[in-house]
N, C-alpha and C positions, 0 to 999 in steps of 0.2 A: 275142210272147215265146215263148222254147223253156224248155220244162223236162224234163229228163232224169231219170228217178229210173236214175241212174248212180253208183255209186262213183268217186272219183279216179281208183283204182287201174285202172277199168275203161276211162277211157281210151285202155290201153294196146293197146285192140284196133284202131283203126285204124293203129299200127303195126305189130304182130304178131300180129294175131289173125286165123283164120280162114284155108282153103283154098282151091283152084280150085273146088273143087265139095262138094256138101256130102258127111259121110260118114256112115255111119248113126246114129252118135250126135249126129249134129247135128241127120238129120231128128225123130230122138225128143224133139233139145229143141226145135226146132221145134212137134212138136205138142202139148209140154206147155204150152209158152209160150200157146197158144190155147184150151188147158182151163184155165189157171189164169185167164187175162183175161175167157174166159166166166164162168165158178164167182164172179169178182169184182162184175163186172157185175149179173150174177143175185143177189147178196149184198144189194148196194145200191139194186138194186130195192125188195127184202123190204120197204129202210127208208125207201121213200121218196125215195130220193135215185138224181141220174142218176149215171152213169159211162158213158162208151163204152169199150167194150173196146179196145186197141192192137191193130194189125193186126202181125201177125208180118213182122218183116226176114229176108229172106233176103236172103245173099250171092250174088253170081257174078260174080266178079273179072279183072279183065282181066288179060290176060300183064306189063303195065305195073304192074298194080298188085301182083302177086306176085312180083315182082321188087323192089317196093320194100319186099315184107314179110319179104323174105329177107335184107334189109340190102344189095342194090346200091347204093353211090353214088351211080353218075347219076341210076337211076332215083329214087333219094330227092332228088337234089340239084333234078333236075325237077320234084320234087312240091312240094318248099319253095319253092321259087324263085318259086311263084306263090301258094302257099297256106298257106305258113308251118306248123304244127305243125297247121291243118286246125280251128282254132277260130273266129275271126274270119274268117275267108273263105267261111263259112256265109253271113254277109248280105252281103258285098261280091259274092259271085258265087250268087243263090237257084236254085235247081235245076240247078248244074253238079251231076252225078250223084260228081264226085269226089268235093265235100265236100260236099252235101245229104243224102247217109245218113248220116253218119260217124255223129251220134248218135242217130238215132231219135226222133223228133218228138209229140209227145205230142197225142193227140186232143181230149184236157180243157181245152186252154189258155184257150180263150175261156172256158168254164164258169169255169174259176176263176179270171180275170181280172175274172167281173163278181160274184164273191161280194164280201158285204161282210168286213169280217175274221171279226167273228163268225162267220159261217157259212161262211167259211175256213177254221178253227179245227176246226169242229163236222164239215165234209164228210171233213176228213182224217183224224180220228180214227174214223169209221165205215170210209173207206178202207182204215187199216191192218188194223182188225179183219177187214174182209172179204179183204184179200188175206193174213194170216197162218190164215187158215181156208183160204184155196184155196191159198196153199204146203203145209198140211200137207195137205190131200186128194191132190192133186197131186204133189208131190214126195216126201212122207213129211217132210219137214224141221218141226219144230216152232219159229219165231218168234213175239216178238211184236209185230214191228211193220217197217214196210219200212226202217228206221232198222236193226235187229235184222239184217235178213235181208242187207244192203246188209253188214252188219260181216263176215257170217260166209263172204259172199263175198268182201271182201279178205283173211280171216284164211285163207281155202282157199289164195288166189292168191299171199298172200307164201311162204307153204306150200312153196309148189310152184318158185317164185321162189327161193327161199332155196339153192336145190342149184349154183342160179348166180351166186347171189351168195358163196358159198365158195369156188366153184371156181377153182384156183389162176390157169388164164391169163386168163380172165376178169375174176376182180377184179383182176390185174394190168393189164388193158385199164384196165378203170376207174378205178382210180390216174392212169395216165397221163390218161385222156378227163375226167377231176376237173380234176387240173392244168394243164391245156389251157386250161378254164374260169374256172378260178382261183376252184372251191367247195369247201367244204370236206367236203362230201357226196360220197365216191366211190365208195358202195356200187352196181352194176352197178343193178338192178332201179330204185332212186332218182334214180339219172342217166337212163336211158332214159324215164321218164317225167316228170321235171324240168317240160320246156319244155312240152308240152301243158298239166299239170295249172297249172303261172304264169300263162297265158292263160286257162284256163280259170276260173280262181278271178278272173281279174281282169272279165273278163265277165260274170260271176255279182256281184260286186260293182256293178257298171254295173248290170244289170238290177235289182238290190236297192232301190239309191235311185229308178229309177221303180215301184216298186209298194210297194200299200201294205200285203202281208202278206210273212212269214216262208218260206222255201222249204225244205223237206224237210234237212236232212244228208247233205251227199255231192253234193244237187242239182249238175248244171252248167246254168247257166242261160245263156242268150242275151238281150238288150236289144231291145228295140224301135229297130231303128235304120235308117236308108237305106243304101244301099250307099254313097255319100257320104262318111255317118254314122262311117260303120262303117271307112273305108279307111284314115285313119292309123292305127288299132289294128292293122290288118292290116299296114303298112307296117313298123310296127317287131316285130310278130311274125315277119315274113320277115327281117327283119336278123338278130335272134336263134337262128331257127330254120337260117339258111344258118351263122353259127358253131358252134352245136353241133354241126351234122353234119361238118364240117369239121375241127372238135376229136375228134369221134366215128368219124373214116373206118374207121379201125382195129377201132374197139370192137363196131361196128352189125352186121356180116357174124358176126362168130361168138355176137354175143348175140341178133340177132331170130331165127333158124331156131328156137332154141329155146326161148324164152321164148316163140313163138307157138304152139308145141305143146303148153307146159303150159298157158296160159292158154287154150288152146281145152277142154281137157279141164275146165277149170275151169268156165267158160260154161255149156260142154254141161252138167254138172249141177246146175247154178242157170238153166237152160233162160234162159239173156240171147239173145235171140237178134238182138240189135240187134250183139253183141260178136263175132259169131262170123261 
C-alpha cells in the first residue's frame, strides 16, 4: 500500500510542478524537508515509538517531461496515452521512473500496515505532535497537526491559483474546456486538477475497504493490488484522461507554464519536496 501525506490539491505537481533543475529555493526546501523528517524521527524516539524518516525527492526531469509540464499536446497526449492522469499506472507499470515518483512513497507502510487500530490511532497522534514541533523548529509555521499543515498548504496554493483563475483569457479557456466536458466546474485551477484528484480519490477508496484503519485527510492512498489487478482501473483512467486533454488542447499551454511557477514557489515554502 502507498500512503501519501499529500493534499488534493498537491497533486497538481506532476503536471505543473517543478523545473529542469533545481533553483535555490528548492535546494533550501530540500534541506528543510530533511531537518524536519529528522527533528520527527528524533521526536518519536523520545516516545518510544519508531518512525523512519522519508528520504528527500528530488527532481531531474527529462526534455520530455518538461515539455509536458509546459502544456505541449503531444507530449502530454504521450504521457496519457499510456499512463492516464499518472495514478493507477503506479501498480500497472512499478518502477517505470515516469510514474513511480509522481507521489513519493512513504517508508512507514509496513509499520503501519501491522499496527493494530488502536495503536494506529495512538502512533498517529504522537506523529502529529512531533511533526507540528519540527514544522515550527524548522519552518517557523505554527500547526497543529499534519491535517492543519496540509490545509494551510492548499489555502497558500489556491492563493496563488486564484490570479488565474480571474484572469480574463484564461477563465475564458476554461469555460470553453468545462463545456467540452460537459461540467459544471469551469473554474481554470478546478478543471486542471479534476481528472487526477477523480482517480486519485477513487484509489484511496479501493485501498480503504482493504485496511482496517482510517487514513490521514487529504491522504492519496494506493491499494494493494497486481499490475493485473490494477489495469482496468488504468484502462478507463486513459479513456478519460485522453478527453480531457483533448477537450483541454486549448486551455493546458497557457494555464500550466503558470500555474507551475506558482505552485513551485508554494512547495518551496512548505519544503514538499516530493511536489517540486
Amino acid at each position: 500500500m502507498f500512503v501519501a501525506k499529500a493534499v488534493a490539491t498537491a497533486l497538481l505537481a506532476t503536471s505543473f510542478g517543478g523545473l529542469a533543475t533545481a533553483t535555490p529555493g528548492t535546494e533550501t526546501a530540500y534541506e528543510n524537508k530533511a531537518k524536519i523528517e529528522s527533528a520527527r524521527g528524533g521526536c518519536m524516539k523520545e516516545q518510544g515509538l519508531t518512525y523512519l524518516p522519508e528520504k528527500v525527492i528530488k527532481r531531474d526531469r527529462t526534455k520530455e517531461e518538461r515539455a509536458r509540464l509546459a502544456g505541449d499536446h503531444e507530449a502530454m497526449r504521450a504521457y496519457r496515452a499510456k499512463y492516464g492522469f499518472g495514478v493507477w499506472s503506479r501498480l500497472v507499470f512499478p518502477g517505470d521512473p515516469a510514474v513511480d515518483r509522481d507521489m513519493g512513497e512513504s517508508r512507514n507502510d509496513k509499520l503501519l500496515m501491522s499496527l493494530s487500530a488502536k495503536d494506529l490511532k495512538a502512533w498517529r497522534a504522537a506523529d502529529d505532535k512531533c511533526f507540528a514541533k519540527a514544522v515550527k523548529t524548522v519552518l517557523g509555521k505554527t500547526v497543529t497537526s499534519q491535517d492543519d499543515f496540509l490545509a494551510d498548504v492548499n489555502s497558500a496554493l489556491a492563493k496563488g491559483l486564484r490570479e488565474l483563475d480571474t484572469d480574463a483569457k484564461v477563465a475564458a479557456l476554461g469555460k470553453e474546456f468545462g463545456g467540452c466536458l460537459k461540467v459544471a466546474e469551469t473554474t481554470p485551477s478546478a478543471l486542471a486538477d479534476r481528472g487526477r484528484a477523480t482517480f486519485a480519490k477513487e484509489a484511496t477508496e479501493v485501498a480503504k475497504a482493504q485496511s482496517k484503519g482510517s487514513f490521514p485527510k487529504g491522504s492519496v492512498v494506493l491499494p494493494q493490488l497486481t499490475p493485473e489487478q490494477a489495469k482496468p482501473y488504468l484502462d478507463k483512467e486513459v479513456t478519460a484522461a485522453l478527453a480531457d486533454l483533448e477537450c483541454g488542447k486549448t486551455f493546458y499551454p497557457a494555464y500550466a507554464p503558470r500555474a507551475r511557477a506558482i505552485a513551485e514557489r508554494v512547495y518551496q515554502e512548505f519544503a514538499l519536496d516530493f511536489a517540486l
